[in-house]
C-alpha positions as CSV (number, residue, x, y, z in Angstrom):
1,X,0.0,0.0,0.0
2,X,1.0,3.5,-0.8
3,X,0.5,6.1,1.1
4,X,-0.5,9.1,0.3
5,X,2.4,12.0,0.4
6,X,2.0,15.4,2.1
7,X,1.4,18.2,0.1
8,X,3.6,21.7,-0.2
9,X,2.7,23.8,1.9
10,X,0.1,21.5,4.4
11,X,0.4,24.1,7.6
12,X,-0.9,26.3,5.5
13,X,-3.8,24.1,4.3
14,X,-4.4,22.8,7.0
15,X,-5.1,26.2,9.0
16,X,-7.5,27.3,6.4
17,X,-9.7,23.6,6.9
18,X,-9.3,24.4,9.9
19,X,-10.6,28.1,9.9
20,X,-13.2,26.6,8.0
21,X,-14.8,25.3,11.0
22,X,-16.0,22.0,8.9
23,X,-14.7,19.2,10.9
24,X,-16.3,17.1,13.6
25,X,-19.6,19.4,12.9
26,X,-23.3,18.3,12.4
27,X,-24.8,17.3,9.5
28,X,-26.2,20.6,6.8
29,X,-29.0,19.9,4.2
30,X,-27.0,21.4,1.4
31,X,-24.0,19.4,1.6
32,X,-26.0,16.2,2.0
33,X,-27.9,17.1,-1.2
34,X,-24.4,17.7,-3.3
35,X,-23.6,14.3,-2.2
36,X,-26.9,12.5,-3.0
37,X,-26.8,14.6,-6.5
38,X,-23.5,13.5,-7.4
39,X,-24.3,9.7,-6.3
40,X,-27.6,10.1,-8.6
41,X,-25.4,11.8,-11.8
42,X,-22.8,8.7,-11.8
43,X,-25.3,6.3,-10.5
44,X,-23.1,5.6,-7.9
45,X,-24.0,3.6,-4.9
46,X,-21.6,5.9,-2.5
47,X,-20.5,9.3,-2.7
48,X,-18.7,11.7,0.2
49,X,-17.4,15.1,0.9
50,X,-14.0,13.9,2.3
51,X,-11.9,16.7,4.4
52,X,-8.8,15.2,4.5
53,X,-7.1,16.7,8.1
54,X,-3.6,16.0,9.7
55,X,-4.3,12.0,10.4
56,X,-7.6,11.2,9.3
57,X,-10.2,11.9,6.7
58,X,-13.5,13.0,8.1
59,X,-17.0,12.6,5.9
60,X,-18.9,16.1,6.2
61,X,-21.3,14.8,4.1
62,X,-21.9,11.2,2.4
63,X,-24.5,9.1,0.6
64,X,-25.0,5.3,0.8
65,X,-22.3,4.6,4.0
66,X,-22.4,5.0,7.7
67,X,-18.7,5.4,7.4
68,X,-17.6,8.5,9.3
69,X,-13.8,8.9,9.1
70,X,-10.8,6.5,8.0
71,X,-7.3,7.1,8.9
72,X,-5.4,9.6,6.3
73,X,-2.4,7.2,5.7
74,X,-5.1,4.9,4.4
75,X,-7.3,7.3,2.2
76,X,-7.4,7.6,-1.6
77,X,-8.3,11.4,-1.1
78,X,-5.4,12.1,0.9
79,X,-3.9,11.7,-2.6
80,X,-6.3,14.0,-4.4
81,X,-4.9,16.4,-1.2
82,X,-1.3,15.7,-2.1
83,X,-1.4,16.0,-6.0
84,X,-3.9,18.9,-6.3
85,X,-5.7,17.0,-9.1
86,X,-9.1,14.4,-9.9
87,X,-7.8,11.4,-9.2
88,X,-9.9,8.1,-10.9
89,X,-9.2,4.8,-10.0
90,X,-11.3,2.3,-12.0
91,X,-10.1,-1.0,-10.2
92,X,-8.1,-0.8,-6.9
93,X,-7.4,-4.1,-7.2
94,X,-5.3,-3.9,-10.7
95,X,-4.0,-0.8,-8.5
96,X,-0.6,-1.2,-6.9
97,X,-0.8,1.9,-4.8
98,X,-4.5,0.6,-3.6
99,X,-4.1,-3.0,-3.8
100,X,-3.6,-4.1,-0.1
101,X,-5.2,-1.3,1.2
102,X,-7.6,-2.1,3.7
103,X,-10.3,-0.1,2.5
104,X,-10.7,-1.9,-0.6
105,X,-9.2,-5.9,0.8
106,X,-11.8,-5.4,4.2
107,X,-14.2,-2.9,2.9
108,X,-14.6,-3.8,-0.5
109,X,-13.9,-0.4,-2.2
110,X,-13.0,-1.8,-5.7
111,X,-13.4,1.6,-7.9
112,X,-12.8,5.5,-6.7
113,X,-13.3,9.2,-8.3
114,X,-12.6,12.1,-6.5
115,X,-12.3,15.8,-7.4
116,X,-10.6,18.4,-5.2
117,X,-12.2,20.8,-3.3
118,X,-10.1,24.0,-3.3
119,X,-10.3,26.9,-0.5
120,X,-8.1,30.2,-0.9
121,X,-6.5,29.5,-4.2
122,X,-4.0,26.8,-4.3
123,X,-5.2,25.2,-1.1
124,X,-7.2,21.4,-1.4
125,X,-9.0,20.6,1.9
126,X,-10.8,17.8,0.8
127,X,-13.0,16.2,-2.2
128,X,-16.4,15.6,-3.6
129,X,-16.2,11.5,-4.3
130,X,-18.1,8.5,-5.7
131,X,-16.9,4.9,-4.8
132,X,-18.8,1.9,-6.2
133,X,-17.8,-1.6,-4.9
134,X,-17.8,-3.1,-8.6
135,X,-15.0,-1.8,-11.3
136,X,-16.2,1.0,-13.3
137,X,-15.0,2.9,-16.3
138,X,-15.0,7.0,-15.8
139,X,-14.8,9.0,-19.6
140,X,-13.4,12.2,-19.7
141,X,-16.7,14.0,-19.8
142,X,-18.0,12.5,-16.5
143,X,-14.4,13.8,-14.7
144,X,-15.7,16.9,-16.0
145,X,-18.9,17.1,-14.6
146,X,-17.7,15.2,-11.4
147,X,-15.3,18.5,-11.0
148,X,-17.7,20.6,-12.2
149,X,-19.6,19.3,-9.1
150,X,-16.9,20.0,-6.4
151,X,-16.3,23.4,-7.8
152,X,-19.9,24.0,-7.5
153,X,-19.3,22.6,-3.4
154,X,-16.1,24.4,-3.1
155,X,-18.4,27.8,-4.0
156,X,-20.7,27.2,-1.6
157,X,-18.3,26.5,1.0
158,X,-16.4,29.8,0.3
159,X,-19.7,31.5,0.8
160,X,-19.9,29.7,4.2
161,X,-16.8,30.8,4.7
162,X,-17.6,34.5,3.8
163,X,-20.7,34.8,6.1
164,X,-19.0,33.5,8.6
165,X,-15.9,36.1,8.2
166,X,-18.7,38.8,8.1
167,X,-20.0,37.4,11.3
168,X,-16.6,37.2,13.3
169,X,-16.3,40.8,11.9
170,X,-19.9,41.7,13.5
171,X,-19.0,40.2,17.1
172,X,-15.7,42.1,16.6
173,X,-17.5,45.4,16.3
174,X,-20.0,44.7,19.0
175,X,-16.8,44.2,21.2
176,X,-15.6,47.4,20.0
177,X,-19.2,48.6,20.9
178,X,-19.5,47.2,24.2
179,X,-15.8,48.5,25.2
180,X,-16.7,52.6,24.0
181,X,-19.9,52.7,25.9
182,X,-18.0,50.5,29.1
183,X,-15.2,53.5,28.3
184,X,-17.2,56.3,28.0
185,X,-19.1,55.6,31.3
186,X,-15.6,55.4,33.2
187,X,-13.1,56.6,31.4
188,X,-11.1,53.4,31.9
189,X,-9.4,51.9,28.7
190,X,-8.0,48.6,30.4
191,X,-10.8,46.9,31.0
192,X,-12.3,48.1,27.4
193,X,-8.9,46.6,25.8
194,X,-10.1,43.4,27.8
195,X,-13.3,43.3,26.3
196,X,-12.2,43.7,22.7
197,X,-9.1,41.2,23.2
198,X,-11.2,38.3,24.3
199,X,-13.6,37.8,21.6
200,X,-10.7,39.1,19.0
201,X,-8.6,36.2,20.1
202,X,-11.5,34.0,19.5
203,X,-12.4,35.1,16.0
204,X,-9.1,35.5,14.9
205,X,-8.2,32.2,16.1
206,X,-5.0,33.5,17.5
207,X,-3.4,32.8,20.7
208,X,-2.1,36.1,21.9
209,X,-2.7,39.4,21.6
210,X,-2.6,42.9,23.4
211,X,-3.3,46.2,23.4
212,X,-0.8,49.2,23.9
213,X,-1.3,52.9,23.7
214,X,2.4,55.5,22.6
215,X,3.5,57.1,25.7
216,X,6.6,59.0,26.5
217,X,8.4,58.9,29.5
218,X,10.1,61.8,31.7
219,X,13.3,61.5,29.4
220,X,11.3,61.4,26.1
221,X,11.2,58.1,25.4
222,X,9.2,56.4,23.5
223,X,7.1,53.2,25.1
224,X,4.3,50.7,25.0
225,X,1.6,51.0,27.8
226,X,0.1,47.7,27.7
227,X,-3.3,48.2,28.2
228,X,-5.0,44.7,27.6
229,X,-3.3,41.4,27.3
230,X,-4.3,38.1,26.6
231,X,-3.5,34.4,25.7
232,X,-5.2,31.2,24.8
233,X,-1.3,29.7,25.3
234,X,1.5,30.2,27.7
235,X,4.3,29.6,24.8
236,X,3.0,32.4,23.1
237,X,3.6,34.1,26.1
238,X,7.2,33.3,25.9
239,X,8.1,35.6,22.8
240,X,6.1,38.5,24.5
241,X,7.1,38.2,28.5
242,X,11.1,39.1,28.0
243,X,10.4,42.0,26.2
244,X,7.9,43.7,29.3
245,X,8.5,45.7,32.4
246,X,6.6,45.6,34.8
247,X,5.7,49.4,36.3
248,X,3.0,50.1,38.8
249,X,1.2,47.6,38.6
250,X,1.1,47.5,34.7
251,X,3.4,46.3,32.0
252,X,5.3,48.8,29.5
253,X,7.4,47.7,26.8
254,X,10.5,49.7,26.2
255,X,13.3,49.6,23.3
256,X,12.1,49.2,19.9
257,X,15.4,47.5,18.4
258,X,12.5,44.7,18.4
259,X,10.7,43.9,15.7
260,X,7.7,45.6,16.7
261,X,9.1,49.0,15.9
262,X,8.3,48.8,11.9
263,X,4.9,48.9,12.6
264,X,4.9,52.2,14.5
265,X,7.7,53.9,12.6
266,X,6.4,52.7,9.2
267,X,2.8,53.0,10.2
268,X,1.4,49.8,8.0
269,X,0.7,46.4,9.4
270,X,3.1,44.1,10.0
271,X,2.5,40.5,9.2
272,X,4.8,37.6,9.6
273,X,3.6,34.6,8.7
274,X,6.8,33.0,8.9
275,X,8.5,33.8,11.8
276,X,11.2,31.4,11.6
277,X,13.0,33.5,8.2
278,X,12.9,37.1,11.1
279,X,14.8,34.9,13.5
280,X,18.6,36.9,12.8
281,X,16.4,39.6,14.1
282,X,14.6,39.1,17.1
283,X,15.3,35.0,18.0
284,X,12.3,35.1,19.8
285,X,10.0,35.2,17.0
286,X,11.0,31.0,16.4
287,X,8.5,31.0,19.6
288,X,5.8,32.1,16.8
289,X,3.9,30.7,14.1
290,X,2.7,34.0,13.0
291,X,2.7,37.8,13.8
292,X,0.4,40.7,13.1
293,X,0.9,44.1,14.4
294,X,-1.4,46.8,13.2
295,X,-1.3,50.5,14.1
296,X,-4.0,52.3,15.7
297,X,-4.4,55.3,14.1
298,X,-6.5,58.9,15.2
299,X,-6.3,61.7,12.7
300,X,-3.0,60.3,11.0
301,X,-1.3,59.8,14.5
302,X,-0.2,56.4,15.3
303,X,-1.9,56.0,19.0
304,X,-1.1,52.8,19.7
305,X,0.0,49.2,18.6
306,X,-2.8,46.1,18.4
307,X,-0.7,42.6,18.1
308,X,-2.1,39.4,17.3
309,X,0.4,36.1,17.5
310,X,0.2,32.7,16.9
311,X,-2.7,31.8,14.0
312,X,-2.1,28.5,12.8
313,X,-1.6,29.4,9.1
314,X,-0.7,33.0,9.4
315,X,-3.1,36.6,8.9
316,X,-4.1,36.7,5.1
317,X,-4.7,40.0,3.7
318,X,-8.8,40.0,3.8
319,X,-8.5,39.4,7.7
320,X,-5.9,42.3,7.7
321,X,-8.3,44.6,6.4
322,X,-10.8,43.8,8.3
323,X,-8.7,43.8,11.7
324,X,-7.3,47.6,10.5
325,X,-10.9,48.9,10.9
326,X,-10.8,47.9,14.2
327,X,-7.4,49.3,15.2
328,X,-8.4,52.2,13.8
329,X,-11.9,52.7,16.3
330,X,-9.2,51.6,19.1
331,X,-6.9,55.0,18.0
332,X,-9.8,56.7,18.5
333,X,-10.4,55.6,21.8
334,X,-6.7,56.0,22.5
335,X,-7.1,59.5,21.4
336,X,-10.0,59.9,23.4
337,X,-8.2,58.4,26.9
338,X,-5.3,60.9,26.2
339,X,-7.7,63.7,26.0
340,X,-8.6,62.4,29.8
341,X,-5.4,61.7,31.0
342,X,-4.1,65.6,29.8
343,X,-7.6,66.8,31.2
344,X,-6.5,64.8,34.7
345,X,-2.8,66.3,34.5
346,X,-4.2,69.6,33.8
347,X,-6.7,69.4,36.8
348,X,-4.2,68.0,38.8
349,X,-1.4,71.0,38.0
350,X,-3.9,73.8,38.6
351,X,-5.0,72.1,42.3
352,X,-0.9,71.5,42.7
353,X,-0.3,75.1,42.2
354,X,-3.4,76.5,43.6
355,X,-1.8,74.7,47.1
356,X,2.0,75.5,47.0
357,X,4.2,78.7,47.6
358,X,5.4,80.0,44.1
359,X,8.7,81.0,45.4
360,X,9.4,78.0,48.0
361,X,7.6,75.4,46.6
362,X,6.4,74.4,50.0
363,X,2.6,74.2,51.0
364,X,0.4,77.7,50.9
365,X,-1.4,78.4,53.8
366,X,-4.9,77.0,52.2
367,X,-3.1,73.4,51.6
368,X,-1.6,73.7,55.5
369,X,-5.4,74.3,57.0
370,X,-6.6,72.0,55.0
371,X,-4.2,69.1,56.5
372,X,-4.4,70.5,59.7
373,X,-8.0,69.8,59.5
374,X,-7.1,66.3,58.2
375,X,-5.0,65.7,61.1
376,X,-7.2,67.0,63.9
377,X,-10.1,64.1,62.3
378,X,-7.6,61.4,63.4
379,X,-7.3,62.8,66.7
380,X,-10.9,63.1,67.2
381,X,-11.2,59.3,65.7
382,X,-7.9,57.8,66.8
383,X,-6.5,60.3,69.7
384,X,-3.6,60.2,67.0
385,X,-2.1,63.8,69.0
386,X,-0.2,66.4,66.9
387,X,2.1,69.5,67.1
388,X,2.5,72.5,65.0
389,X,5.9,74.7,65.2
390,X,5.5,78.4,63.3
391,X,8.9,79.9,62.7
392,X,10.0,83.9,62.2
393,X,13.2,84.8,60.9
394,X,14.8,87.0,62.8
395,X,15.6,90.4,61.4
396,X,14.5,89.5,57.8
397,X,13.2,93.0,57.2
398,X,17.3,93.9,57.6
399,X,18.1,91.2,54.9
400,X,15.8,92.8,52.2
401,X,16.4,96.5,53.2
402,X,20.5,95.7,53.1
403,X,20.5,93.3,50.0
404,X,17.6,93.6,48.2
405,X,14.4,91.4,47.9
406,X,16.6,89.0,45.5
407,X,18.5,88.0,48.4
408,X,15.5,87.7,50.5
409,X,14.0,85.4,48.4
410,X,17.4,83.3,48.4
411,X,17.3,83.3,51.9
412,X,13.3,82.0,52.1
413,X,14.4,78.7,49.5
414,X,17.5,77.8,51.7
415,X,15.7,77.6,54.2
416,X,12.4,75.7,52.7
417,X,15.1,73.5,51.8
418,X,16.8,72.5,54.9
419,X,13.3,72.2,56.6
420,X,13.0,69.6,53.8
421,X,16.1,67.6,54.8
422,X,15.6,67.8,58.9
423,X,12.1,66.9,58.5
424,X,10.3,63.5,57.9
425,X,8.3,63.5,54.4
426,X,4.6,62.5,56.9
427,X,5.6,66.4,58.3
428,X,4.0,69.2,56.5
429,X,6.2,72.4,55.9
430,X,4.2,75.7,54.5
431,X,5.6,79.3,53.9
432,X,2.9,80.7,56.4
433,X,3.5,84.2,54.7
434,X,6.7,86.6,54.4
435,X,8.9,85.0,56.5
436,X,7.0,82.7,58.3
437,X,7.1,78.9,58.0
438,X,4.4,76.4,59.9
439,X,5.4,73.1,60.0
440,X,2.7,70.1,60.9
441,X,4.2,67.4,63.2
442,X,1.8,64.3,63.1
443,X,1.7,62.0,66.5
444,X,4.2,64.0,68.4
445,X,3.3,65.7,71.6
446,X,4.6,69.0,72.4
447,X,7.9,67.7,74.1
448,X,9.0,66.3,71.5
449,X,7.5,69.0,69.3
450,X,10.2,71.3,71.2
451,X,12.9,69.2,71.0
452,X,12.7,68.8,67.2
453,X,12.3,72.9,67.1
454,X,15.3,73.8,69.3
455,X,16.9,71.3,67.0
456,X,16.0,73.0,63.8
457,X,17.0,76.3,65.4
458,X,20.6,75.0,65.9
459,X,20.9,74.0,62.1
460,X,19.7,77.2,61.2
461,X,22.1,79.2,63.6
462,X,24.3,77.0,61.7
463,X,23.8,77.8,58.2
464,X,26.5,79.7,56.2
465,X,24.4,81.5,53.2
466,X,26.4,84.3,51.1
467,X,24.9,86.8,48.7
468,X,27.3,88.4,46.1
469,X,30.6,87.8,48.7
470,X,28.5,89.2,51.8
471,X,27.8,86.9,54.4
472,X,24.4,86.3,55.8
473,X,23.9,85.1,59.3
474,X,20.4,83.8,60.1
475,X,18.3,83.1,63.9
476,X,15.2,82.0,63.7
477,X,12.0,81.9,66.1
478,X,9.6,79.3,66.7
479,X,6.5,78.6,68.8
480,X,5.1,75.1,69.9
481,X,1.6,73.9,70.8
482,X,-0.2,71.2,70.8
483,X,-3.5,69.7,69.9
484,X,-4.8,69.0,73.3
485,X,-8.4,68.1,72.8
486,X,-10.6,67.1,70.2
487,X,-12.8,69.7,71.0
488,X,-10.2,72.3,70.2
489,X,-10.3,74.0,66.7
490,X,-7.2,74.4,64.7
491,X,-7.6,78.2,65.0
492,X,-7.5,77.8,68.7
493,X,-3.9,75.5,68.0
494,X,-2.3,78.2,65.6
495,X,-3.0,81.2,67.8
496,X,-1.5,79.7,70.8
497,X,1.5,78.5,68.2
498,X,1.4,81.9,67.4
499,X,1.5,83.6,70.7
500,X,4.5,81.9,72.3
501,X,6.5,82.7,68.7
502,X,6.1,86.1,70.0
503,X,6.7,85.5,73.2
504,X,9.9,83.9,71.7
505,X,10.7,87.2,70.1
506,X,10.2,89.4,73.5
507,X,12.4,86.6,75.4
508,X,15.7,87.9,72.9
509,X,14.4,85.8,70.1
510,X,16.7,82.5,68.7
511,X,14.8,80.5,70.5
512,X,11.9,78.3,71.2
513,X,9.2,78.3,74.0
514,X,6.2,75.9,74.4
515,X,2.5,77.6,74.5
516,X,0.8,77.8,77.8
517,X,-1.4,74.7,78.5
């Protein structure tokens, strides 16, 4: 017996029998009519739509056999398959490829005509048969008409094909649908990459894929933000997980010396549907069976990167086109969710500098009350006590009059800036106003509230500041108080913070003293 050789190219055909979600499926009316027709044309006892997969042949349709499937190393279509051509043989047993072969010594198959059934071109999945137990004699004309016949099945199974496509393409878009209205209610774009990836890894029949928006980081450079990731199998993963970094809690991938970079910087898809011949490039890609990478675009600005991986027989161009629509309506919601995040930063700037000293870059008064207030809710809910120092420079007034108000304002960042090294980053510093500073001292009492103060007083003292060769020697001020009950307000605490700075000041100043109790 002689089995039947594999084709050129069988991945390939075998991906698109595959795609063509025929096998193992239930029986359809007009298939099992093509079969009974052609059994009636060559009154034929037997005929069969044969889809001939890796090891088997499997009987989508048949007439006159309860046969369902025979092994592929045993099958005369495998042959058909392998040659590309109608193949008749009138009597197996004169037949020394079919001779032995236990379809024709156990099942009595004796003659056999079978015409290919061709999908996308080149490829045979299959063929429309007739088999007869008794030799027969098949003319020219009747191989005609018998091809004629699977041309007119391989038609109707493109058209199957076709509505399908246009049906993956219609559960694609209602993704897309479903993730703009889940987007537009909460501005969120991860979870809406999550509901386009899933059913786009399903109708794609690829095994990974994710979503990524262009982002550039503090030093300008350019990266992924992974917005949506997902797999169907962990050695896809493998090609992908090398290349990501993990950062707050999401994933960014950074350095485009991979192979991924000629889809953003040539802004066309990239499809690789033989990974194996980009290997000198990125070795990773032998991992892959295929490779698309399409960019998402909004107003002819590439916003992002969608990547599919991994479909067994690679992305042909129809699906590419299809798949580009829908990168496209993802740019626009990339577009959209930059809008957002520059909105957010914008928000978040104005609050920033509606809260911070201009010149220091310390807290304002308005952001101090407002954690003052913060801090006096623990107390009242935790007894979590707190301490507020206000400081004075001493003799500032002579620093501005003698030097100028450049010099002042020198003098007011040094010493924001040393308040920022002595103190610990839960401690809020604010430029009170002029030359006042308030500083916030969570959970200390007011011992250790005048400890820390003489403390910063020293390191001022300290401090050897010079302004165009001329020396500047600084004291400083301060007055302590506590938060001593809940029912206090933080009015009450500042004024009594504020009363023993002056009382500071009448004592000689450079130094600290405690409020009353």
């Amino acid at each position: 017996m002689q089995a039947p050789p594999m084709p050129a190219g069988e991945q390939a055909r075998l991906a698109i029998l595959h795609r063509a979600a025929l096998l193992d499926t239930p029986p359809e009316a007009d298939l099992d009519r093509a079969v009974s027709l052609a059994a009636a044309v060559f009154a034929m006892p037997t005929a069969m739509l044969s889809l001939v997969d890796s090891h088997r042949q499997w009987f989508k349709a048949r007439h006159g056999t309860t046969l369902c499937e025979t092994p592929r190393d045993v099958s005369f279509c495998g042959h058909v398959v392998a040659d590309g051509s109608l193949l008749v043989v009138e009597d197996a047993l004169q037949d020394e490829r079919f001779a032995d072969n236990p379809l024709v010594a156990e099942q009595g198959m004796r003659f056999y005509a079978g015409a290919p059934l061709r999908l996308e071109g080149q490829y045979v999945i299959g063929t429309l048969c007739v088999v007869d137990e008794q030799p027969r004699q098949f003319g020219q004309e009747q191989q005609q008409q018998l091809q004629l016949l699977a041309d007119t099945v391989s038609d109707l199974l493109r058209r199957r094909m076709a509505l399908q496509a246009v049906e993956r393409q219609c559960e694609r878009l209602l993704s897309v649908n479903r993730a703009q209205a889940g987007f537009l209610l909460d501005r969120n774009m991860e979870p809406a990459s999550q509901t386009i990836l899933s059913p786009l890894l399903e109708s794609s029949g690829s095994k990974l894929g994710f979503i990524a928006s262009c982002q550039l980081d503090p030093e300008g450079n350019l990266y992924l933000d992974i917005l949506g990731l997902a797999q169907n199998d962990p050695i896809a993963m493998a090609w992908l997980l090398p290349l990501l970094h993990k950062h707050e809690g999401s994933y960014r991938l950074y350095g485009f010396d991979h192979i991924l970079a000629s889809a953003l910087s040539d802004g066309e898809p990239l499809v690789i549907n033989q990974p194996r011949l980009f290997a000198e490039d990125d070795s990773r890609l032998a991992e892959l069976t295929s490779l698309l990478a399409i960019p998402c675009f909004c107003h002819g600005t590439v916003k992002g990167l969608m990547v599919l991986a991994d479909r067994p027989g690679g992305y042909e161009h129809e699906l590419v086109a299809q798949l580009s629509t829908l990168a496209d309506t993802i740019g626009s919601l990339l577009h959209v969710r930059d809008l957002e995040l520059a909105r957010q930063a914008a928000e978040a700037e104005l609050a920033r500098q509606a809260s911070i000293d201009p010149l220091t870059g310390l807290a304002n008064r308005r952001a101090f009350l407002e954690r003052c207030q913060t801090a006096l809710q623990l107390l009242q809910r935790y007894q979590s006590r707190f301490s507020v120092l206000m400081l004075d420079l001493d003799h500032f007034k002579l620093i501005n009059d003698g030097l100028g108000h450049a010099a002042g304002d020198y003098v007011l960042c040094e010493i924001a800036q040393l308040l920022r090294q002595q103190l610990r980053d839960t401690d809020q510093i604010a430029r009170w106003g002029g030359e006042e500073f308030c500083i916030l001292l969570p959970q200390e009492d007011s011992t250790n509230a005048l400890r820390l103060a003489n403390r910063l007083r020293e390191a001022i003292s300290r401090l050897e500041l010079s302004w165009h060769e001329r020396l500047i020697q600084l004291t400083v001020s301060i007055g302590v108080a506590d938060m001593q009950s809940p029912q206090d307000n933080i009015d009450i605490l500042l004024a009594r913070a504020d009363q023993a700075l002056y009382a500071a000041k009448r004592a000689g100043r450079n130094c600290c003293l405690q409020a009353e109790a």
